[in-house]
ROKOLRO-486501 format. One line per field, with one value per residue (C-alpha): residue number from 1; x, y, z. Coordinates in steps of 0.05 Angstrom, whole numbers. Each point is the difference from the previous one (the first is absolute). Example, Ala and Ser with C-alpha at 12.3 -4.5 7.8 and 13.67 -1.06 7.14 Angstrom:
BEGIN
pos	1|2
c1	246|27
c2	-90|69
c3	156|-13
//
This chain:
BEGIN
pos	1|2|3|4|5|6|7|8|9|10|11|12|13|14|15|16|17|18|19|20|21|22|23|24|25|26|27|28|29|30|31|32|33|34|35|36|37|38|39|40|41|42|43|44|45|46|47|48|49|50|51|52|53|54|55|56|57|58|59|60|61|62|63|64|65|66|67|68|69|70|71|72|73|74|75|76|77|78|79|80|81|82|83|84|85|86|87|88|89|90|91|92|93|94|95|96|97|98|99|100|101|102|103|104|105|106|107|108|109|110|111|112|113|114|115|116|117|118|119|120|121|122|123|124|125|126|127|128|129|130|131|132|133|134|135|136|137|138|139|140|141|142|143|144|145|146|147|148|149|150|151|152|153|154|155|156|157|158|159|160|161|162|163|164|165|166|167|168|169|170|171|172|173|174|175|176|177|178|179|180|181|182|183|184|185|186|187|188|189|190|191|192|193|194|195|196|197|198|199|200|201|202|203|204|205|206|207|208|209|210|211|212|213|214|215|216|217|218|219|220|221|222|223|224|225|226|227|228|229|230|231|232|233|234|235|236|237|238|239|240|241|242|243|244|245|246|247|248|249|250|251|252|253|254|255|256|257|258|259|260|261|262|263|264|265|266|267|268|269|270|271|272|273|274|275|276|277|278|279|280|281|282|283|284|285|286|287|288|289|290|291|292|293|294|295|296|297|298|299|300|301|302|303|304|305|306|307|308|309|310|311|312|313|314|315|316|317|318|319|320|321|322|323|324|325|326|327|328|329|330|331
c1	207|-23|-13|-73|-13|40|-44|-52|30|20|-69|-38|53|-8|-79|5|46|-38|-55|35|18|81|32|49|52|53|-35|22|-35|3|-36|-30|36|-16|-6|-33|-72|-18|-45|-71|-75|-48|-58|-52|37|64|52|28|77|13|39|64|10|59|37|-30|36|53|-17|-12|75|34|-15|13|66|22|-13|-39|-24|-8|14|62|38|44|-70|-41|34|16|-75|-13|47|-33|-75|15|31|-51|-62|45|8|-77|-34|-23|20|41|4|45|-30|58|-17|23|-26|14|-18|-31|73|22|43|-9|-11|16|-67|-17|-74|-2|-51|-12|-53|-33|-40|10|-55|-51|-52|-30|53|6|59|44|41|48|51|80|34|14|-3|62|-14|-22|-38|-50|56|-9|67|8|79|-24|-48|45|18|-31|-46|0|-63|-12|-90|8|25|30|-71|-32|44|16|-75|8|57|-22|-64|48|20|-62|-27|59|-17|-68|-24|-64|-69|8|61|42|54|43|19|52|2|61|-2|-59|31|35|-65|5|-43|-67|8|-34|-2|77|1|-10|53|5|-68|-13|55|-36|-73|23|42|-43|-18|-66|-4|12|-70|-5|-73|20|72|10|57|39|43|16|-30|53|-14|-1|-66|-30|-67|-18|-72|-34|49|-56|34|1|-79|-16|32|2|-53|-15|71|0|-58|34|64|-46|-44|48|44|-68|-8|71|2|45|-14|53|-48|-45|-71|5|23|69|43|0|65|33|40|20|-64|-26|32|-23|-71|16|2|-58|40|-47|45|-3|57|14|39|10|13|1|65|1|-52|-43|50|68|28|49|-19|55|46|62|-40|-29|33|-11|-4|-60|-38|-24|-5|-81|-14|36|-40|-57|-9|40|-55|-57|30|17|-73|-19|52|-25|-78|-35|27|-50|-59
c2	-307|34|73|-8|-56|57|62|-50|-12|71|25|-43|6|74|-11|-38|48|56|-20|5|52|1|41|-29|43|-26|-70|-66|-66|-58|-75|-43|-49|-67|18|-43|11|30|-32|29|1|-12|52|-5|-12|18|-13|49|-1|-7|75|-19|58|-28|9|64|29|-33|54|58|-18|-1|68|26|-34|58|53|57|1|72|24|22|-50|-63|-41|36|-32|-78|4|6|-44|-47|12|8|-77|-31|24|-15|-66|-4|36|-1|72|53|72|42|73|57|72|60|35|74|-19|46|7|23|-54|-36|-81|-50|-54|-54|-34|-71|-34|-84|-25|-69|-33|46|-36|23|61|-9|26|36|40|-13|51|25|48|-18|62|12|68|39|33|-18|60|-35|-10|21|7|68|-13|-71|39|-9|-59|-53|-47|-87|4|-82|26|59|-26|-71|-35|19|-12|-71|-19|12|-36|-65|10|4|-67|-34|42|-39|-64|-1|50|32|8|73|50|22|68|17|66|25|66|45|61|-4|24|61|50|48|-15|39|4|-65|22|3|-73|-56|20|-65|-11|61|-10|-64|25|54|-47|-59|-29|13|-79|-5|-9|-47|-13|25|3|-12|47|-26|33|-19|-66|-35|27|-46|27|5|34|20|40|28|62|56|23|-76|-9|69|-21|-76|-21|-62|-17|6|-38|-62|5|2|-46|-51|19|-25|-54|-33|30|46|43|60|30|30|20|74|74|7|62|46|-10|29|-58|-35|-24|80|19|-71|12|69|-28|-50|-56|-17|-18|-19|15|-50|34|-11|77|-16|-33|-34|39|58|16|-13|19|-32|33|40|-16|-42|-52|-27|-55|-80|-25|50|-47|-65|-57|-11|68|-6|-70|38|52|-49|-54|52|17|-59|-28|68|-21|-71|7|59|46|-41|17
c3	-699|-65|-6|3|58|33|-9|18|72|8|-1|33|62|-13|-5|65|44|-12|49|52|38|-20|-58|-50|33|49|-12|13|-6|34|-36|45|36|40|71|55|5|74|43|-15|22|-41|-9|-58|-55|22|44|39|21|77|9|42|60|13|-66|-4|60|-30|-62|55|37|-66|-14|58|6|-53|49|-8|-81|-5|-71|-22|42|-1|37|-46|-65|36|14|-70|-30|48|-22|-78|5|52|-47|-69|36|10|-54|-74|4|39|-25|37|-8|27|13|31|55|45|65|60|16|-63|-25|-49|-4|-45|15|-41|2|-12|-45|1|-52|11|-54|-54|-42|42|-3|71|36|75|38|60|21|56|4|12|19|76|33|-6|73|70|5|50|50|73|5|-43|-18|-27|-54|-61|2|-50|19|-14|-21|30|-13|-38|-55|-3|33|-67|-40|38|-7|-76|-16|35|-51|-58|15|6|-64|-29|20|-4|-59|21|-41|-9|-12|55|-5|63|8|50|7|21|33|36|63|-29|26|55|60|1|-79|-14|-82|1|8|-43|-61|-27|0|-30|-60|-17|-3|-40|-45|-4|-75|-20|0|74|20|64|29|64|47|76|32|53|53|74|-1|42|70|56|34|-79|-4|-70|4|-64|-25|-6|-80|-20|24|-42|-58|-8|60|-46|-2|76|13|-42|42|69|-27|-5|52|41|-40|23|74|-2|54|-19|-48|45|-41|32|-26|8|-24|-52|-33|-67|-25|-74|-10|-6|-70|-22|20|-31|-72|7|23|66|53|79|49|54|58|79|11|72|0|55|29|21|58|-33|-73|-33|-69|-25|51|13|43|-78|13|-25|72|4|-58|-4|-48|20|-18|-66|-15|18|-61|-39|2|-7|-62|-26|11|-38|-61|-12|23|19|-57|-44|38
//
């Protein structure tokens, strides 16, 4: 190629990445390749991909198959070797975006937030996120000897994530109308309970890090969304900050019958989508914090385990947000 058809394709894959919400750091692209198209349903103008619950526990049973993925361990690091190549796999771009952080305990962690860019081309662009990281302690346990140990994280955690990653392959397949970044977050679950602001590092990192380019319309959190007995109501921070963005999700949540989002005010909860709504990114939070419910707790505790999820309640949010990629984003 000569010197100048060179420059020429530098910048305008420069000009292109820059939209999104990934760095040139740590980067690695991946060119489209022929994959099957999914079967769809067609909506408007578009069609939008059939989200498979199935696979997606699939996703949500992989994860946990590493054990507990607290940072600084042996999961911890399989789990990301596994993410970075699924989204390389799927993306037009991953950015892998490391940091250092002192914990609540004093030690220091090693966490790495993970960045996947679809449609680079595009302006219009919106925000999924979910954090990775499990919690290094059990400090919900009845059982006070148990309290140390780390948790599987099967909801907290790996549901998210798994709901994510089965996008990624239909954003792959089937390249939406608008731009799509995933961000997993690490170190979400490094707080102290009762602190709710020593949460959320990862988060944090990237809202503070974030190129001034990085401007998505709006972002949708989400966090234990794989609970058997799922009941998302309206997190109270998501409906102060981003009520619009909540009233699309419910809105067509009704619109396909999914009865799990239930149109009521739910809890107040500090969670990734806080620092994002923090630097003007305006972002809901779906999360069953009722897991399974009102009268038992799993959360935080070494019952967060897969056979306490389902497959329906992944295919629930999944489909919602799907719906919300290829139709009612353009509204």
């Amino acid at each position: 190629m000569h010197n100048r058809a060179a420059i020429l394709v530098f910048l305008l894959s420069f000009a292109l990445l820059s939209l999104s919400c990934a760095d040139r750091s740590e980067q690695s692209h991946n060119p489209r390749q022929d994959t099957p198209q999914p079967e769809s349903s067609t909506q408007g103008a578009f069609k939008v991909p059939e989200f498979d619950g199935a696979r997606a526990f699939r996703f949500l049973t992989r994860q946990t198959d590493f054990g507990p993925r607290a940072p600084n361990t042996v999961g911890h690091q399989r789990c990301l070797e596994f993410l970075h190549e699924h989204l390389t796999a799927s993306a037009d771009a991953v950015n892998l975006q490391p940091f250092t952080h002192r914990g609540v305990d004093g030690a220091e962690y090693r966490l790495t937030n993970i960045i996947a860019s679809f449609q680079l081309q595009a302006t219009d662009r919106i925000l999924l996120s979910a954090h990775w990281d499990t919690r290094p302690w059990a400090d919900q346990e009845r059982d006070e000897r148990k309290r140390r140990q780390p948790i599987i994280g099967a909801n907290d955690g790996a549901s998210g994530v798994a709901v994510l990653l089965e996008i990624a392959l239909h954003l792959k397949a089937s390249p939406p109308p608008i731009g799509v970044d995933i961000v997993l977050f690490d170190g979400e679950d490094l707080g102290k309970t009762g602190n709710p602001e020593s949460f959320s590092a990862g988060s944090k990192y990237f809202a503070a890090q974030k190129p001034a380019t990085c401007r998505p319309r709006f972002g949708i959190n989400i966090d234990m969304v794989g609970d058997k007995i799922l009941e998302l109501p309206r997190e109270i921070n998501s409906d102060r900050y981003a009520r619009h963005v909540m009233d699309l999700i419910y809105s067509t949540a009704r619109t396909l019958g999914f009865a799990q989002f239930m149109n009521e005010p739910g809890h107040e909860v500090f969670d990734d989508h806080i620092p994002l709504n923090n630097v003007g990114i305006p972002t809901a939070n779906l999360i069953d914090f009722e897991y399974p419910d009102r009268s038992t707790n799993y959360w935080h505790t070494l019952e967060d385990t897969p056979d306490k999820c389902s497959p329906e309640s992944l295919s629930a949010v999944g489909q919602v947000l799907l719906h919300i990629i290829y139709t009612g984003a353009q509204q």
